[in-house]
C-alpha positions in Angstrom: 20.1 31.5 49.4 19.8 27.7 49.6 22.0 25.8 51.7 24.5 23.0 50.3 22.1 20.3 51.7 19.2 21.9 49.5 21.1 22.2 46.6 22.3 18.8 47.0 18.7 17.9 46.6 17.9 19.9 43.8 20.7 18.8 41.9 19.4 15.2 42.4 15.8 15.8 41.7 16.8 17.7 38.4 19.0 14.2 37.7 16.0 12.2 38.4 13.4 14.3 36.3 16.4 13.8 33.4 16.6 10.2 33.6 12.6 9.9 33.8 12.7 12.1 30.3 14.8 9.5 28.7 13.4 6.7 29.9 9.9 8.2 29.1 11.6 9.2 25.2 12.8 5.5 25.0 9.4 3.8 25.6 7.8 5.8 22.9 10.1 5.4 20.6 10.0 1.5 21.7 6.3 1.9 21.2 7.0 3.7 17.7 8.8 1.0 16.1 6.6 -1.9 17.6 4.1 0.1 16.1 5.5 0.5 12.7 7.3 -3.1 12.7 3.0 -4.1 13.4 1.9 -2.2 10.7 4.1 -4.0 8.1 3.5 -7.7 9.0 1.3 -8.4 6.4 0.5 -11.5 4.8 2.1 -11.7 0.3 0.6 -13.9 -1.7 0.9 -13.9 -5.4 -0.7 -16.9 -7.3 -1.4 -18.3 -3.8 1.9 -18.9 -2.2 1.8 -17.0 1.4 4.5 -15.3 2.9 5.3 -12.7 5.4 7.1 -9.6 5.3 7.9 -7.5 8.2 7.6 -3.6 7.3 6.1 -4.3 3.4 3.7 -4.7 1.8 4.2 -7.8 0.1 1.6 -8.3 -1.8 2.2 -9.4 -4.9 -1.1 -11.0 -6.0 -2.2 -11.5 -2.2 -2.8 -7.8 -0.9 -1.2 -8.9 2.3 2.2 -8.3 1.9 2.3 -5.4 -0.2 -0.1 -4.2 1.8 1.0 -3.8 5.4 -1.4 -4.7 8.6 -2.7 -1.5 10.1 -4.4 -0.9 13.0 -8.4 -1.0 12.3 -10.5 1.8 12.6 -14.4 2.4 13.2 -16.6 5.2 11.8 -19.8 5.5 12.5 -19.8 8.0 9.6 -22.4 7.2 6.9 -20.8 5.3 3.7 -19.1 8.4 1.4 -18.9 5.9 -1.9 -21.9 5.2 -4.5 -23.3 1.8 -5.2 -20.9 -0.3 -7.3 -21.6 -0.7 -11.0 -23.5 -3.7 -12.2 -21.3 -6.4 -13.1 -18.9 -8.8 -11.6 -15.2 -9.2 -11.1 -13.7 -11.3 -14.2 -12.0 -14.7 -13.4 -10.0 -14.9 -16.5 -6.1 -15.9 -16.4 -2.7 -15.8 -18.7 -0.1 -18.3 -18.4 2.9 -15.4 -18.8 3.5 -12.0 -19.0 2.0 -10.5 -21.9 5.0 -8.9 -24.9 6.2 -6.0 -24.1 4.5 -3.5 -26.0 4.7 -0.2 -24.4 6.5 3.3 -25.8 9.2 3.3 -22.9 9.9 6.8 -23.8 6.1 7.5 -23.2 3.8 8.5 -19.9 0.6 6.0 -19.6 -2.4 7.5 -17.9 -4.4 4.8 -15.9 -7.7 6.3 -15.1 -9.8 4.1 -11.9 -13.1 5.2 -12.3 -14.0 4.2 -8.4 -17.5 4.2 -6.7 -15.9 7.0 -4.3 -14.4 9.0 -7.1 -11.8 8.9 -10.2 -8.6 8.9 -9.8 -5.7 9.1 -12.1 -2.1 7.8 -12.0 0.8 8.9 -14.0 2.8 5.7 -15.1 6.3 6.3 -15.9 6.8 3.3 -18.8 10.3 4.3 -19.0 11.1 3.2 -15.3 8.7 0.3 -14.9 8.5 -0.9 -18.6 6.8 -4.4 -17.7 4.9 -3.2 -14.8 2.5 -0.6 -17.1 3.0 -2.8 -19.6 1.6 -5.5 -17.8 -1.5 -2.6 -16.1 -1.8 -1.9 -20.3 -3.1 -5.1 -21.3 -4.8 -6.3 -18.0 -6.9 -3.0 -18.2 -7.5 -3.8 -21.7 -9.1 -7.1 -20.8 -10.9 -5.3 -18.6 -9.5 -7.1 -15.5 -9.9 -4.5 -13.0 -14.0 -3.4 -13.5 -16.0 -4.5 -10.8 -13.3 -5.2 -8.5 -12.9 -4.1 -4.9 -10.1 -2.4 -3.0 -9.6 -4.7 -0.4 -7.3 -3.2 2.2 -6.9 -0.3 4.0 -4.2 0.2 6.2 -4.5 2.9 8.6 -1.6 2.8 11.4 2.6 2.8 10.4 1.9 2.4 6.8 -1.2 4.5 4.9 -2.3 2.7 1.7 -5.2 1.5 0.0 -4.9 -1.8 -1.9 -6.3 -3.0 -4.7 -6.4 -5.4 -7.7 -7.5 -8.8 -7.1 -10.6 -10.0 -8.7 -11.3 -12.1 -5.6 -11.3 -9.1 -3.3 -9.1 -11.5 -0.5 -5.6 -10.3 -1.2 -4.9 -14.2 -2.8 -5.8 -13.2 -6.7 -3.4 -12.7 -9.2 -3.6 -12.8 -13.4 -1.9 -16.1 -13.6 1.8 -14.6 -14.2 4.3 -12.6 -12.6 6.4 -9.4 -13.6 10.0 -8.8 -12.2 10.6 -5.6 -9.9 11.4 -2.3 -11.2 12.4 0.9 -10.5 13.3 0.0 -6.8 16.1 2.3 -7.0 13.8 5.6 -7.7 15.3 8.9 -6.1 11.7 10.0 -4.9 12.1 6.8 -2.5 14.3 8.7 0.3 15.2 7.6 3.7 12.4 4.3 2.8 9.7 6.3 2.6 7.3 6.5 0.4 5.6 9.6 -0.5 1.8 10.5 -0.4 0.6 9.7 -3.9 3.0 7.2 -5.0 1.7 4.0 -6.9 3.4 0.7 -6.1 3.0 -3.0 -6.4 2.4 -5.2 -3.8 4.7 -8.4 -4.1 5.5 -12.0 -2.3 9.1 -10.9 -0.9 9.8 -11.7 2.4 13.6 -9.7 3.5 13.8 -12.3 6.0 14.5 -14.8 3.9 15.6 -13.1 0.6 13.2 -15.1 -1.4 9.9 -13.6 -3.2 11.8 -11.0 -5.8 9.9 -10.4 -9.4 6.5 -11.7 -7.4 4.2 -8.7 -8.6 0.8 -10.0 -10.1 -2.0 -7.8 -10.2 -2.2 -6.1 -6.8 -1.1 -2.7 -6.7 -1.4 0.3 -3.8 -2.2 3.8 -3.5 0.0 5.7 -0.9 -2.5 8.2 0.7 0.5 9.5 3.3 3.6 9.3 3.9 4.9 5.9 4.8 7.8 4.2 6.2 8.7 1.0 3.7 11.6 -0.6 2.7 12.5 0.1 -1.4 11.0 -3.6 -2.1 7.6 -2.4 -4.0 8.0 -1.4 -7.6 7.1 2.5 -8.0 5.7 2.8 -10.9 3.0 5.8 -10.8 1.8 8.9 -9.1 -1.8 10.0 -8.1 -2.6 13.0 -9.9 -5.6 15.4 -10.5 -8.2 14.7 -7.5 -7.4 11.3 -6.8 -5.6 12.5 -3.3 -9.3 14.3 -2.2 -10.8 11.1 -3.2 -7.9 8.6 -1.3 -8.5 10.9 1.6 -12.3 10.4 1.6 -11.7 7.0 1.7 -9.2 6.9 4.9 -11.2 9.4 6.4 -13.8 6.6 6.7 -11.4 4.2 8.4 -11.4 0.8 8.2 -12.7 -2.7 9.8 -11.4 -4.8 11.8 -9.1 -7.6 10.4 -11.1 -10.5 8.5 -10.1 -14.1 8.3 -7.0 -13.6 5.9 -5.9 -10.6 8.0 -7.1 -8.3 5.7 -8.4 -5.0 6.9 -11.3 -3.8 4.2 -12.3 0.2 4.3 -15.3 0.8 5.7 -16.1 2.7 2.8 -17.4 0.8 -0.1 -14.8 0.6 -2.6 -14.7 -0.6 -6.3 -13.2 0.1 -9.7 -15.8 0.3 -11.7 -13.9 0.6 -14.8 -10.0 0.7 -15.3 -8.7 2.7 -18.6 -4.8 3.3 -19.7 -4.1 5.3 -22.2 -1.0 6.5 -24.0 0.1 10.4 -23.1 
């Protein structure tokens, strides 16, 4: 039997070991949020205003914001994409929004034929009327072929980025389209899910300032990720476009360029962008 001394011992030893435990669980989740807070500093431009947004992905027509900073991975891996199409990005721009001209009580199907694979997005016109409106006509002009997904964001926040001509995260169509849909149910506890479709933006929720900034630059959610409900939702990946989105983070991605942009190693271009009605 242990004497009073020896128990006195234990009894602090066990107190100890429970104070290391919490101390232990309140550096990692220290470490968590740095990591997450890291993640979503990302430069927004849209037309080629800058701004910063902790925990977004502002990027409204400058991949950066809407598309959070992630920690950069390297693969050795050989490239899993095909040679890009021949052709070039188009430079054209609009002065406004185009009319709205959508069926709001309809489902658009935007089809990216990519150099790593197709994938297909469900667009809900109902719930983001000018946003697929706006994905309608710019497909239409054929804004999109030839262009590269420039981000990929691989730490906090998983998302590929894309739509900007320039392939820098600073491109936009000349016009902006207000926010929708920020309010959508499938958005719980700021999260969102793995196959959602959003637009990156110029807000900044320091400031307050940057609302209705969405351009051209869109991203693809590949998991699940933490984000404020700042980013119009206005699709879902569907079909195979997941196996192909995971392909592409599989690869990793590069270290972060000049404009803090952090490309996929994979090569990754939009051949050719379709929407159609149904």
């Amino acid at each position: 039997m242990a004497t009073k001394d020896q128990r006195r011992r234990q009894l602090a030893r066990e107190k100890f070991l429970r104070q290391q435990e919490r101390r232990d669980q309140q550096r990692r989740k220290a470490r968590l949020r740095s990591a997450v807070v890291a993640a979503g500093l990302a430069v927004v431009v849209a037309g080629g205003a800058v701004a910063y947004t902790a925990g977004g992905f502002g990027d409204a027509d400058k991949s950066d914001s809407a598309a959070p900073s992630a920690s950069p991975s390297s693969s050795d891996a050989p490239d899993p994409c095909d040679r890009p199409a021949d052709g070039s990005p188009g430079t054209e721009q609009w002065k406004k929004e185009p009319a709205l001209t959508v069926d709001k009580s309809a489902t658009y199907t935007m089809k990216l034929e990519t150099t790593c694979g197709d994938i297909s997005v469900a667009m809900d016109a109902g719930k983001a009327p000018h946003t697929v409106n706006s994905f309608n006509f710019l497909a239409g002009k054929g804004y999109f072929d030839h262009t590269k997904c420039h981000r990929l964001t691989t730490g906090g926040i998983y998302v590929l980025q894309c739509g900007d001509p320039q392939g820098t995260g600073q491109g936009g169509p000349g016009y902006t389209i207000p926010d929708e849909n920020l309010k959508d149910s499938r958005l719980k506890g700021n999260v969102y899910p793995a196959g959602t479709v959003a637009m990156a933006n110029q807000y900044n929720a320091q400031s307050g300032k940057g609302r209705d900034s969405g351009g051209s630059q869109f991203f693809l959610v590949y998991q699940d990720s933490q984000l404020p409900p700042d980013y119009t939702p206005f699709g879902t990946v569907t079909g195979d476009g997941m196996k192909v989105l995971k392909k592409i983070a599989d690869a990793g991605a590069k270290a972060p360029d000049a404009s803090s942009n952090t490309a996929p190693n994979a090569t990754v271009v939009i051949d050719k962008a379709t929407v159609r009605k149904g």
